[in-house]
Structure formats: C-alpha cells, structure tokens
C-alpha positions as CSV (number, residue, x, y, z in Angstrom):
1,X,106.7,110.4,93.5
2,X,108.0,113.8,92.5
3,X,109.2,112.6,89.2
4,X,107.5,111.5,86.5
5,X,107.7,108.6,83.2
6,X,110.3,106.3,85.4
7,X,111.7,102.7,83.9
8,X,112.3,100.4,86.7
9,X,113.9,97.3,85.2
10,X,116.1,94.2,86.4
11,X,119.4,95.4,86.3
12,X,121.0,92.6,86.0
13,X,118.9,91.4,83.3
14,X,120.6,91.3,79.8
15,X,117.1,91.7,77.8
16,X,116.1,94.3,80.4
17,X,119.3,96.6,79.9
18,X,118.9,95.5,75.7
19,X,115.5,97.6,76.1
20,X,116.9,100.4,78.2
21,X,119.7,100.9,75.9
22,X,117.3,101.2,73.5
23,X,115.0,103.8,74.8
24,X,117.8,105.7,75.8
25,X,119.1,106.1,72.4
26,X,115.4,107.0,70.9
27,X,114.6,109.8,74.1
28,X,116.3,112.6,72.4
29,X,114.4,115.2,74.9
30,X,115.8,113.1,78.0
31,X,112.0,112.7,79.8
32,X,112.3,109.2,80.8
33,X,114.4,108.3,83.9
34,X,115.4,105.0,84.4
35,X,115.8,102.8,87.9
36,X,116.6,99.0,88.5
37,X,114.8,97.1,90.7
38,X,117.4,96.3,92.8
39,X,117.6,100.0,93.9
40,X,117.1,101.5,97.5
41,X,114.5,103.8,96.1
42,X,112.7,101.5,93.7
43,X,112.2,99.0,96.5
44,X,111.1,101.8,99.0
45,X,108.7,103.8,96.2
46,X,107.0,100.5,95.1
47,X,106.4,99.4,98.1
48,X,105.3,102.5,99.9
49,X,103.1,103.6,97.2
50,X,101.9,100.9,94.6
51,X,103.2,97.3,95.7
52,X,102.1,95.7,98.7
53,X,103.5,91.7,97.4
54,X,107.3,90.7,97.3
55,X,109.6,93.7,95.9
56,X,112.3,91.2,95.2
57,X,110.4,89.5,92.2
58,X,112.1,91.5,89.3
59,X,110.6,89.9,86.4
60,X,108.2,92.7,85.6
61,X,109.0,96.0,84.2
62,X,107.3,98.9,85.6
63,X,106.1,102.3,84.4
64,X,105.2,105.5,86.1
65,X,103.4,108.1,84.3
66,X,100.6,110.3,85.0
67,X,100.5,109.2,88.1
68,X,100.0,105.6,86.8
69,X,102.0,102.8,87.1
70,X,102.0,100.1,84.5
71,X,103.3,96.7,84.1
72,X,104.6,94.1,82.0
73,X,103.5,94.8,78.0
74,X,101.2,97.5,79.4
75,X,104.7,99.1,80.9
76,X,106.7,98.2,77.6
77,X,104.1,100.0,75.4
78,X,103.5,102.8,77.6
79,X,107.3,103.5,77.2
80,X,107.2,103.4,73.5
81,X,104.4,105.9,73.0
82,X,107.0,108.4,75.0
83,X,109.1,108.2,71.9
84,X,108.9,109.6,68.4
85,X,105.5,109.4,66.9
86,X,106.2,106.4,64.7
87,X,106.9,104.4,68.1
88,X,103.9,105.9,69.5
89,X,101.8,104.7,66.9
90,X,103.2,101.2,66.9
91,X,102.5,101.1,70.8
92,X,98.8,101.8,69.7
93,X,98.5,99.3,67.1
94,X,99.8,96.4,69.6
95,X,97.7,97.8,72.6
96,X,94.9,96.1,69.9
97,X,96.3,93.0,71.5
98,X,93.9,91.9,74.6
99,X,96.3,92.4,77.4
100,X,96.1,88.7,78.7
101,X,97.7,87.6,75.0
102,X,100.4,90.3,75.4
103,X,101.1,89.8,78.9
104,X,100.8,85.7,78.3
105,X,103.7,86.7,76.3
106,X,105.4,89.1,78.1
107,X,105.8,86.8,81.2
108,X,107.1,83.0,79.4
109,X,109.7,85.5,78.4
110,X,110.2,87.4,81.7
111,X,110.4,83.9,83.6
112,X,112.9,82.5,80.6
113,X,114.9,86.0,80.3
114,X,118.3,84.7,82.1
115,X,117.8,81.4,79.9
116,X,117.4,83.3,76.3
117,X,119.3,86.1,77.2
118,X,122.1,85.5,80.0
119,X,122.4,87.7,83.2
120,X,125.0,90.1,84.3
121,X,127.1,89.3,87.6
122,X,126.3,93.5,88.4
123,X,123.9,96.3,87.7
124,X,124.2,98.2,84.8
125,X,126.5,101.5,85.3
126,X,125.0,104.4,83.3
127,X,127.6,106.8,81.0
128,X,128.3,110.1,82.4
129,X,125.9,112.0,80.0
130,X,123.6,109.0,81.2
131,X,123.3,109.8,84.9
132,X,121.3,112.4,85.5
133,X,118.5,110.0,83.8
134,X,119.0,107.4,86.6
135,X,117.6,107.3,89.8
C-alpha cells in the first residue's frame, strides 16, 4: 500500500460512521484516509496483502500505519494517538488495558453494533472538502 494511516470501517454501520465523523473533525492536518469495507479496494488490499479469512465480515475496524495493520481496540487506539496530543495520551493510558479485556469489549459491541446503534440502508457519502480523504 502506497498510502499510509487508512480507516477502513463498515460503511453502513451507524457507530462506525459516529467514529469516523469524529476523527474527521479532530485530523486538522488531513493524514488519515478513510475507506469502508464494502470498497473495491479495501476488499482487494486486505486480502491481497494482510487477510487471508472472509473479507465480507465487517465487524472489525482496521488500521494501517507503519506498515502495520491493526484491529479492533488495537485499530481504535492506534487512530487516536494520530490526533492531538491529549488523544494520544489517552490512547496510551487505555492500551494499559490487556488487549483480550479491550478487544472482549470491543467485539460484544461490534457483533451488537446494528442492535445498539441501527444501520444505514447505503454507504456513507463523504462532503466535498471530505473526498480527497477517502479511498
């Protein structure tokens, strides 16, 4: 992969796009691109370079950085510290956390998300000042 800190996400997921709305607001420099799941090129660049299970199981986030891809709260964390320092620092304190407890966590909410959350009937559509952030 050419590019570098990439989201992908469930588009369709209404807790998914809560958090990308989020980060989106807080990346003031723009250095975090963002692709769902559902995408051409997230299905081909998993697949071909990380993921050799199903692609069509969207309940996890991913994160590429550093030529690194992380998942679930590992993913979610990772993201954070790409923010301003006092999000970075907060990522830090909860990577204290044992990864099994934050990713026990992480998925009874990825497998409820549609339940607690609801899901949209298409994939989020970015702004125009938003696109050149998506992939």
């Amino acid at each position: 992969m050419k590019k570098e800190n990439i989201v992908f996400f469930d588009g369709v997921c209404n807790l998914c796009n809560g958090f990308i709305n989020f980060v989106i607001s807080r990346d003031k420099n723009g250095t975090i691109y963002y692709a769902t799941l559902q995408s051409d090129f997230a299905k081909s660049t998993l697949k071909d370079e990380f993921i050799q299970e199903n692609t069509s199981d969207f309940s996890t986030i991913y994160f590429y950085t550093n030529n690194t891809l992380y998942t679930k709260s590992s993913a979610v964390l990772r993201v954070f510290s790409k923010l301003s320092p006092s999000y970075a620092i907060f990522a830090k304190v909860l990577m204290i956390i044992p990864e099994f407890i934050r990713d026990g966590l992480y998925s009874f909410i990825a497998k409820n998300r549609y339940v607690f959350f609801g899901k949209k009937s298409t994939c989020r559509i970015p702004t125009e000042n938003e696109r050149k952030q998506f992939i």
